[in-house]
N, C-alpha and C positions, 0 to 999 in steps of 0.2 A: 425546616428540619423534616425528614420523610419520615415516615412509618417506620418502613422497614429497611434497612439495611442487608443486606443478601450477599454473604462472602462466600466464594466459588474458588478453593483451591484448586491446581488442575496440573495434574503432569502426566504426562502420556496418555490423552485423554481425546488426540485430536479425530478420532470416526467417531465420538459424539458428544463434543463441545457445543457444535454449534445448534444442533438439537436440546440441549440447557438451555442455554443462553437465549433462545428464540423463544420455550416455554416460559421465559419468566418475562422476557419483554414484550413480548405479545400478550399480555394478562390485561384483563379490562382496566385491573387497578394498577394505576399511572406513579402513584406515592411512593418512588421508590428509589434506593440508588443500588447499584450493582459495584463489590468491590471483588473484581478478579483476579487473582493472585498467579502469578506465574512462578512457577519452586522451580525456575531453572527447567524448563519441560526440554528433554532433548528435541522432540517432533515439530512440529508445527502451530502447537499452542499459543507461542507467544503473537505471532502474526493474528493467529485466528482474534485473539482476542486484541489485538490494537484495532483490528479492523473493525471490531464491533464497536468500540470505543469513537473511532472516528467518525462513524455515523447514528449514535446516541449517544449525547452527554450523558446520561442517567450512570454509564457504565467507567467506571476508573481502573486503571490497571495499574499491578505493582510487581515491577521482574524483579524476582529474587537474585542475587549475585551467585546464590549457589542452591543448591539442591537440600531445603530444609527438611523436609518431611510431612505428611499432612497435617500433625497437630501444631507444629510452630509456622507451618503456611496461614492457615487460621489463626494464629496470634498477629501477625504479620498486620493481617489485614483490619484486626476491632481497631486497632488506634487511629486509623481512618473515617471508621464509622461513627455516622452520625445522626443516626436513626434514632427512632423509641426503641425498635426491637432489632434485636439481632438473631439474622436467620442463617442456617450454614448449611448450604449446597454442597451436595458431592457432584464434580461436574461431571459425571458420565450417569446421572438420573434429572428426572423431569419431572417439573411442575405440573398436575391439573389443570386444565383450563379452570375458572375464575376460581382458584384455590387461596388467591391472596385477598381478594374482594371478601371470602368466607371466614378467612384469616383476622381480617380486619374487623368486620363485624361481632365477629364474639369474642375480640379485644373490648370493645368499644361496649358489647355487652356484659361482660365479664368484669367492666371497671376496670381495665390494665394490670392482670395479674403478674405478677413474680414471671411465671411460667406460662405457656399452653401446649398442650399435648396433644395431636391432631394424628390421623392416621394415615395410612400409606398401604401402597398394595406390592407385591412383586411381580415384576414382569419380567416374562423369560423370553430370551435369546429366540427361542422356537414359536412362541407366540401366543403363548399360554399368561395368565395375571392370575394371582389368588391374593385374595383380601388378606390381611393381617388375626391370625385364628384368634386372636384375643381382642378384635374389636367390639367388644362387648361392653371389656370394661371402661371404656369409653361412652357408652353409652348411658352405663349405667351411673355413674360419675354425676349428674345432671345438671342443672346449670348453675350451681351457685362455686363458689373458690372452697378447696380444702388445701391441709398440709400431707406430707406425706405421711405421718402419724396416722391419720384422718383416716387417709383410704391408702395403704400400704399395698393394695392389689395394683395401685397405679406403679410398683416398681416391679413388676413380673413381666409387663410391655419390654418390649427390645431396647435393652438402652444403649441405644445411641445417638449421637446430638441431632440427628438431622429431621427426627419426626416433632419437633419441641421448636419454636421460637422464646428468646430470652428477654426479658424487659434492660435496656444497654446499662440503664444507673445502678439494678440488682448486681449484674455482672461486675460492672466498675468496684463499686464499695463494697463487695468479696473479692475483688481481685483474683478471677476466678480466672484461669490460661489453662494451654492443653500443654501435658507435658512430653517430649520425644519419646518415640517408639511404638512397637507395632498395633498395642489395644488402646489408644489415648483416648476414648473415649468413655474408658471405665472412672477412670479418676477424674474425670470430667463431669458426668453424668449423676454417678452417687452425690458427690459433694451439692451439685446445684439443685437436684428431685429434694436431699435433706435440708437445704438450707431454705429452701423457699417457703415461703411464709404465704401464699395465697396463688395456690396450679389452677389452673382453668382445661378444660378438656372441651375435644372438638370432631365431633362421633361423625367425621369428614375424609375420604382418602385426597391429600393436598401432595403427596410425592409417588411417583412413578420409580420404586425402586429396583434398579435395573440388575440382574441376576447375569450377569457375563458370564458366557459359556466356559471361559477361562482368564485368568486375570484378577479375581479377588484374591486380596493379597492375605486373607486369615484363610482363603482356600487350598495356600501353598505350601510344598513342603519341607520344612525350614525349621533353623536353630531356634530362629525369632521367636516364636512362639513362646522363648522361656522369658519372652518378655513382659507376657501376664503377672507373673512372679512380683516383678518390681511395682506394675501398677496398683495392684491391692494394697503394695507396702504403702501406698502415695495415698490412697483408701481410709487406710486403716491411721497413718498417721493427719490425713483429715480429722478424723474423727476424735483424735485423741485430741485435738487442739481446739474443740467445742466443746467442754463439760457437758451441755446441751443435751450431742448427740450420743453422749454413752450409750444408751439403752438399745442401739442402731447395731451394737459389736452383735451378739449373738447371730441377726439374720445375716450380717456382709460376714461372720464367718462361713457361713451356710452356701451363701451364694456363691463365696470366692472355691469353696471347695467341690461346687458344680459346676462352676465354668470349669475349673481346673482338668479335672474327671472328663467331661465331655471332650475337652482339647485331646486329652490322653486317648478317648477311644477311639478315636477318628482315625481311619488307616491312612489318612494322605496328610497327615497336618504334621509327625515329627518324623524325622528320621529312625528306622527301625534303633541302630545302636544307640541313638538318646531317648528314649521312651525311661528305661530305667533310670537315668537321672533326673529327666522330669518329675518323676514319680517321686524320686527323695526329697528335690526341694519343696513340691506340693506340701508334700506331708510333714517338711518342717516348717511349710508356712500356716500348716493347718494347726499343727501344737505350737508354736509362738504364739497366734496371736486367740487359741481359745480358751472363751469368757468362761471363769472360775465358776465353777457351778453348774454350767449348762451343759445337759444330755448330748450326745452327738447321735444325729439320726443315722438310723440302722445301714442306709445307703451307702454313708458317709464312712462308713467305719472300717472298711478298706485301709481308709490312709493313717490308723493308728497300726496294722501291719506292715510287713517287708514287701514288696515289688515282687519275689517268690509267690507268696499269698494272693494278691490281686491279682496275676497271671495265670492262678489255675483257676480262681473265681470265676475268671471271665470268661476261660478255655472248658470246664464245667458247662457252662450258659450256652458254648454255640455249640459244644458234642454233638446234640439232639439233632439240632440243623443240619450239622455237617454228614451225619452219619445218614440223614434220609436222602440230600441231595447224593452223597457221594452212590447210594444204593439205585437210583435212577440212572445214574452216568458212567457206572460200570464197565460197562458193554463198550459204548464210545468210547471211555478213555482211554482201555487195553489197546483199540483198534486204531486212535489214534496216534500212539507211542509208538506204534509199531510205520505209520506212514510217516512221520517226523522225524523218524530215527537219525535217518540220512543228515537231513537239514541240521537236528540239532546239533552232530558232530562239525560240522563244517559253521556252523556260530559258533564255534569255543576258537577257533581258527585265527589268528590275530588279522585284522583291517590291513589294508593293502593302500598306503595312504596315495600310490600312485596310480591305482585303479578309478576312473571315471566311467560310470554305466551313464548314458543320454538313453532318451527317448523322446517324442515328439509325437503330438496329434494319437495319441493312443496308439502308438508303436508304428509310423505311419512313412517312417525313413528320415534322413538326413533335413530335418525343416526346422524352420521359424530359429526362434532362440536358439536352443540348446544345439542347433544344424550350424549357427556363428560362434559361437563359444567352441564349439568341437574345430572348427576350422582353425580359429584363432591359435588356437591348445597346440593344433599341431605344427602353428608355423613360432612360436614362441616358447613356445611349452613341451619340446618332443621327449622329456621323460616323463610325460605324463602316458599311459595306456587309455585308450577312449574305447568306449567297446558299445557298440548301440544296441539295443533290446528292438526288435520287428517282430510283425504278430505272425508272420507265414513267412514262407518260403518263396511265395510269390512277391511277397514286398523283398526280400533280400535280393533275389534278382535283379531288384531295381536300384540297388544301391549302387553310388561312384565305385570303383575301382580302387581296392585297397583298405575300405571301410572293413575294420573285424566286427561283426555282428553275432548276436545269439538271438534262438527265438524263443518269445515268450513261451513260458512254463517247462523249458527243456530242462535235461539235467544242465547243458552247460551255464542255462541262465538261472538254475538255482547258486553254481558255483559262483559264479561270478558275483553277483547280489550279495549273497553271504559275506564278500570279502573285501568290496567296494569299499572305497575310503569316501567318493562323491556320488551324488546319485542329482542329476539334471533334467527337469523334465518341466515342459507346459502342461502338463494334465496331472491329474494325482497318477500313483503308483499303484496297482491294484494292492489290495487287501490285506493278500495274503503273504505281501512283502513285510517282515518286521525288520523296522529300524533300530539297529547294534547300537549301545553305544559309542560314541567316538566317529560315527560314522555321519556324515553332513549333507545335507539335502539342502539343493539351489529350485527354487521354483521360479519360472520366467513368465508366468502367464499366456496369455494368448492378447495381449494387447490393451488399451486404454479402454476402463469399463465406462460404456452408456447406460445403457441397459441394468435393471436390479441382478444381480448375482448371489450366487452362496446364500449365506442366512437371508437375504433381504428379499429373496423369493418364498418363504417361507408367509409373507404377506401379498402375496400371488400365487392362490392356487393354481389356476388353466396353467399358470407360466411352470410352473413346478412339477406338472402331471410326468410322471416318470421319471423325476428327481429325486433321487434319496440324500437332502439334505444332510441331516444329521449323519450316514456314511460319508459322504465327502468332505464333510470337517472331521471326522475321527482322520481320515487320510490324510486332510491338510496340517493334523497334529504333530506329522512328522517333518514338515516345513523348516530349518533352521533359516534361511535367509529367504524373503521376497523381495524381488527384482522391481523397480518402478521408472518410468520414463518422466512422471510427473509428480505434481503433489496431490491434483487431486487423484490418482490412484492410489499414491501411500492410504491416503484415507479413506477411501474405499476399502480396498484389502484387509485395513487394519479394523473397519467395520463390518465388513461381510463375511471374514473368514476369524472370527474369534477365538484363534489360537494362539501358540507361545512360538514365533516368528520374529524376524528384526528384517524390517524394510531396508534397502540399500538404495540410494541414488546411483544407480548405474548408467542408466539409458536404458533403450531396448536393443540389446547387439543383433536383430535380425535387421535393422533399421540405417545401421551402419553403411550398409551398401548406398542407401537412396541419400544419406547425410554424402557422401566421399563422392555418387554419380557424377559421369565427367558428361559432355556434350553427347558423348558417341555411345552412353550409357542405352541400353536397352534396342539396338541397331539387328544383333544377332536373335532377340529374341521376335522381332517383327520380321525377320527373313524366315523363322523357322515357324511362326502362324500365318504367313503367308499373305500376310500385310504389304498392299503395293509401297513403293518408293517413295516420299511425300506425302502420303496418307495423315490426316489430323485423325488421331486413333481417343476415340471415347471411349472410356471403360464406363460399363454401368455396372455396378456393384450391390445388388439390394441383399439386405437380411432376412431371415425368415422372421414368420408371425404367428405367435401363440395364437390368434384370436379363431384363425385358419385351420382346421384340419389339415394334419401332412404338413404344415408349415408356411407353403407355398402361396402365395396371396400374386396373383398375375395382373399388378400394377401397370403394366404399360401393353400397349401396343406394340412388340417389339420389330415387327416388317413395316410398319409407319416411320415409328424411331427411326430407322435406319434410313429408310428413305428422304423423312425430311432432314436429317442430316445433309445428303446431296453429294454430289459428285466430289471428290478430294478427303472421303472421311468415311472412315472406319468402325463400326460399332463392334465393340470386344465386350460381351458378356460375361461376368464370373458371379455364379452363384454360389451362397453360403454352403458351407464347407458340407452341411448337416445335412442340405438336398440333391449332392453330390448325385443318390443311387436313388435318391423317391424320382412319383411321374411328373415331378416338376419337367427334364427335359424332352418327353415324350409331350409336354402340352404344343408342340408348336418349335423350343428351343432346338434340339437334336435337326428337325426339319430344314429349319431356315439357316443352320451352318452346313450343311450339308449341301445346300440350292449355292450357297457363298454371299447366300444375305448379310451376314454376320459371322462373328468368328465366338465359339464356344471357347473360353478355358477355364471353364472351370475344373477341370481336369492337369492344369499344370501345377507342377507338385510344387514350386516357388514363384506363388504371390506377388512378391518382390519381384521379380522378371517382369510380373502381367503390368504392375505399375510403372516399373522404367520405361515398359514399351507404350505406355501410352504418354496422352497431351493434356487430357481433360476428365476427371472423376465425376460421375454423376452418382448417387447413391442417395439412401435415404436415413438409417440409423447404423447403417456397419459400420463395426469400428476400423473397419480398413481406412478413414478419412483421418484418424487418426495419425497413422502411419504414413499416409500420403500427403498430409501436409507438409513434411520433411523437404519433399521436392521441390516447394511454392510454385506450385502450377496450380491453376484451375479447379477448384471445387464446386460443385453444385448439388444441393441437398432437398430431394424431390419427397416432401412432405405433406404428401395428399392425405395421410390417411394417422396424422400424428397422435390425435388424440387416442384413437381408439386403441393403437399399438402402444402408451403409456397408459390406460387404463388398464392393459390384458397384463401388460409387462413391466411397465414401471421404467424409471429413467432416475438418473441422477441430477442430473440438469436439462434443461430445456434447448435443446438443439437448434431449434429457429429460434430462439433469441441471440443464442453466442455461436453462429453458426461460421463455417471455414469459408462462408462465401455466400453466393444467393441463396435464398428458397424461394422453390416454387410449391405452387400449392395444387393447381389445373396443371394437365399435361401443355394447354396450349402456354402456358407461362414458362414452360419448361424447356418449348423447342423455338420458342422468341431468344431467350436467354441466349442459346445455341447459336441460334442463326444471326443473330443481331451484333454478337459478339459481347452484349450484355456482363457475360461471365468472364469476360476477361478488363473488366473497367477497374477503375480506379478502387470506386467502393467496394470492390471484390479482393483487390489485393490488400485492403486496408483490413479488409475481416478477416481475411487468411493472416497478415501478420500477427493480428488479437490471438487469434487461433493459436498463430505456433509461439508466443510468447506461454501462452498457459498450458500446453501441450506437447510442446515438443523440448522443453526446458530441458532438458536431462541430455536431447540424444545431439552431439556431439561428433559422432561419426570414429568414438573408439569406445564406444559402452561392453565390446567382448573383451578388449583388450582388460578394461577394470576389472570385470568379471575376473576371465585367469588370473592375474596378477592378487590381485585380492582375495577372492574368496578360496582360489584352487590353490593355491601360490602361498601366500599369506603376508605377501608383500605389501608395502606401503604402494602407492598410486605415484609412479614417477614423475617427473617434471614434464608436464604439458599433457599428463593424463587425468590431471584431478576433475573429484567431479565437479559438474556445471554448479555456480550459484544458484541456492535454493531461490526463489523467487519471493518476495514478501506479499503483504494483504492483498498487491492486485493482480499477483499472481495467482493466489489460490482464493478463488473468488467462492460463491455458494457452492456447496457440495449439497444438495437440497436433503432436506430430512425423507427418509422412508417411511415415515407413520402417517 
């Protein structure tokens, strides 16, 4: 029989499951069994966690038929366990390193009390922790067992079940269960701190309490919340069914009429038009259930008044406030009413549900995603109106023939914006864009992420220098759908950008081309870079490098390269997007296409072309390998310098381990590979299949088609358009933790 027992409900939890799950079985102390509860998770939970299961027994999993809720997910799982204690993880927080070994000890010291109360820290999104402000009374607690009588300061702690392990036989013989809805942990919590007969405290932070930038669900703004209402009734009729605990009514009236209050002030937790009902039933849960005799503190007495009354109370209290801020902000705000004017009349405007604004590459013309999706639109879709946002007039010049365009910040792309039903873009939408209700934002990204992104740079300075995290998730807040090719992107995005988003399995529709490429694919674009006839064309593709000033890390030799290539072959250069205009091509590049050593495109504005027209990828972390698997041609991943560009930048997974093909590590490894033919053997096409089984899952060769049809459209996915099967546990292999 183990120790402990450790039940891990989990739905929609999958960017950081497996970060749980790896804190608790990575712990020195081995005593343990893990019982993971899948409530129906729509995402990829339930995979993640078969997978875990199948390579540790410790771990047992239990898929719900339907979608129970957290506190009957938790009931779910005790009649499994078979533990002394019973511990309950929320799966999207983490264990201490040896927090169970500390756990167990002052069990074992403690003599197996009833209870233990241990402490916890928060840790934020942005990368900030603050201890628990009342660990104190923890400390001061000292080592021997009380009741909660004893040291009643021990119920001012946060209660909720997950800072406390339970002894499994106390649990059993109260028959103690959590009951449905949104504060289950209230009626959970009183009953078992009152019933227990011997708490032990543990002055130890043993949970990494994770503070999601968005996503706690008592953060949201919801009916629900009049759900507190019924849990105190669950409370209070505890109590009445323990002669015992009579003398407990006066504080749980106390307490229930301070949660209650707090809920109420909070400007995001109820809908403005239910705040007043709130308030009535509070206040007749506060006189039902209050003890004959006892004073109501001064705080408190609000709620023997009208919702009139406690609305000026409160509007009283912020006068002060408001009347100093609004005396500072004078001056602005006339001045701003006056610039906004325009705008705000054209937001009362109704949404134009057939208007679609694209942009692309920070307004960069007809590309990537949103360049297939606008194509798509127009040959399937032509009552749809597409209209592109370009940041100049020089970029509009460049546009096909026929594309209607506005440029950024004009009046015409204020109208337009305002009135947009869709809005399509790889990059966020500057700032000053506000999202209408009713109005739908597609985000396609820029590709399958290697590399840390969004919040997970936030644990890489150098790589963030000039990032304004937290701005780009305020922007990514206006997200309704993100686009994914894979699973592990869903989980990334659903970890790196912590907003209120819904992943789609589309594909990536700029990908479509290289999915559909026929033989004669990519012929016109080697005539028009001036690539002989027969030519075996390498594209070399590197990324830039945080660790580098400028970016620019001058990895190869590139007049050698070319040369030991050899007669019948082509070296096609493209440099990341970001050193387009630095002196990376002035180092040497610019030169040697000029001489016709090499051919420069890093200047063709589709990607997708540079890749049809080549034979062979060489590159080292761009996510362009990504994309070029599609083709199953040749990959070769030139990794001389891996560690240190996952020390400056971070990575999600380890590229030379699950790589699309060789790695070289020496240049001379690199032009054997080449010359030998190396890159084109057996075990090269076997790691590229691995590759596009976990990578390329999604793309299909109609992922815009889904796009319009779905998300612009609102159409179901017609016959032979559905998306690709999700892949299972060896599909979505480690997504490696960021910490």
């Amino acid at each position: 029989m183990p120790r402990f027992s450790i039940i891990v409900p989990c739905f929609k939890v999958q960017g950081f499951l497996r970060e749980c799950l790896d804190s608790v079985l990575e712990q020195s102390y081995r005593d343990i069994e893990v019982i993971a509860v899948d409530d129906r998770s729509p995402d990829g939970c339930g995979a993640i966690l078969d997978e875990y299961a199948a390579r540790d027994d410790r771990v047992r999993v239990l898929h719900l038929p339907e979608n129970a809720g957290l506190g009957r997910a938790r009931n779910a799982g005790m009649p499994l366990a078979g533990g002394d204690y019973l511990f309950f993880l929320d799966s999207d927080d983490t264990l201490t390193p040896g927090a169970l070994r500390a756990t167990a000890d002052r069990l074992d010291e403690a003599g197996d009390p009833d209870v233990l109360v241990f402490d916890y820290a928060r840790t934020y999104w942005w990368g900030g922790t603050r201890r628990n402000a009342l660990a104190h009374v923890l400390a001061e607690a000292g080592e021997g067992t009380f009741t909660a009588a004893e040291r009643p300061e021990i119920l001012d702690l946060l209660m909720v079940v997950w800072n406390k392990v339970y002894r499994r036989e106390f649990v059993e013989r109260n028959g103690f269960s959590f009951p449905p809805g949104y504060y289950e942990d209230t009626p959970w919590t009183f009953p078992v701190m009152l019933s227990a007969e011997r708490i032990a405290t543990l002055d130890r932070i043993c949970v990494d309490y994770r503070q999601r930038r968005q996503g706690n669900i008592l953060s949201t703004t919801s009916r629900k919340h009049f759900d507190v209402h019924d849990q105190y009734e669950r409370v209070f009729a505890f109590v009445d069914s323990r002669p015992g605990l009579a003398g407990w009514r006066p504080y749980l009236h106390r307490k229930m009429g301070e949660h209650c209050l707090d809920i109420l002030a909070k400007p995001d937790r109820l809908p403005p038009s239910d705040k007043g009902e709130f308030f009535r039933r509070t206040a007749e849960l506060f006189a039902r259930h209050k003890p004959a005799g006892e004073p109501v503190p001064a705080e408190l007495r609000v709620l023997e008044g009208g919702y009139a009354a406690y609305r000026a109370k409160r509007k009283a209290g912020q006068a002060g406030r408001e009347l100093a801020r609004r005396g500072g902000q004078a001056g602005r705000a006339a001045g701003g009413w006056l610039r906004r004017g325009p705008d705000a009349v054209r937001g009362r405007l109704p949404l134009d549900p057939h208007l679609v604004l694209y942009s692309a590459f920070s307004h960069r013309g007809v590309l990537g995603d949103p360049g297939a999706v606008y194509e798509k639109a127009r040959e399937i879709a032509p009552q749809l109106r597409g209209v592109w946002v370009v940041r100049d007039e020089e970029t509009a010049a460049r546009l096909p023939a026929g594309v209607e365009h506005v440029t950024l910040d004009s009046p015409a792309y204020r109208r337009v914006s305002a009135r947009a039903g869709f809005f399509v873009n790889n990059v966020n939408w500057p700032g000053a864009l506000a999202k209408r209700p009713g109005s739908v934002h597609i985000h396609t990204h820029q590709g399958t992420p290697l590399k840390y992104m969004a919040a997970d740079l936030l644990q890489r300075p150098g790589a963030r220098h000039g990032v304004d995290v937290p701005q780009m998730l305020r922007r990514a807040d206006r997200w309704d759908w993100s686009l994914v090719a894979n699973q592990h992107s869903e989980l990334v995005w659903e970890r790196a950008y912590p907003c209120h988003f819904t992943s789609v399995r589309t594909g990536s529709p700029r990908n479509d081309v290289l999915v559909n490429a026929g033989a004669q694919a990519g012929l016109a674009v080697r005539a028009r870079l001036g690539i002989p006839a027969g030519h075996t064309v390498v594209l070399y593709a590197p990324t830039r490098r945080e660790y580098v000033r400028g970016g620019y890390a001058d990895r190869l030799d590139l007049a050698r390269f070319a040369a030991d290539l050899g007669d019948g072959h082509t070296l096609v250069v493209r440099l990341h997007p970001s050193l387009a205009t630095g002196p990376a091509r002035g180092m040497g590049l610019a030169d040697l296409h000029r001489r016709g050593v090499l051919v420069d495109a890093t200047d063709e504005p589709r990607v997708e072309d540079v890749m049809l027209a080549s034979d062979v990828l060489v590159t080292d972390y761009s996510a362009l390998m990504f994309d070029y698997a599609n083709l199953d041609r040749p990959i070769v991943v030139h990794a001389d310098d891996w560690a240190a560009y996952t020390a400056s930048r971070g990575a999600y997974f380890d590229v030379t381990a699950d790589a699309p093909g060789h790695v070289s590590r020496t240049y001379r490894e690199l032009a054997w590979l080449l010359a030998s033919g190396g890159c084109r053997d057996e075990e090269s096409a076997r790691l590229r299949a691995g590759f596009r089984e976990r990578f390329c899952a999604y793309d299909d060769g109609r992922a815009a088609e889904r796009v319009v049809r779905r998300l612009l459209l609102g159409e179901e996915f017609p016959e032979g358009a559905a998306p690709p099967k999700v892949p299972g546990p060896a599909g979505a292999r480690d997504l490696l933790a960021s910490t």
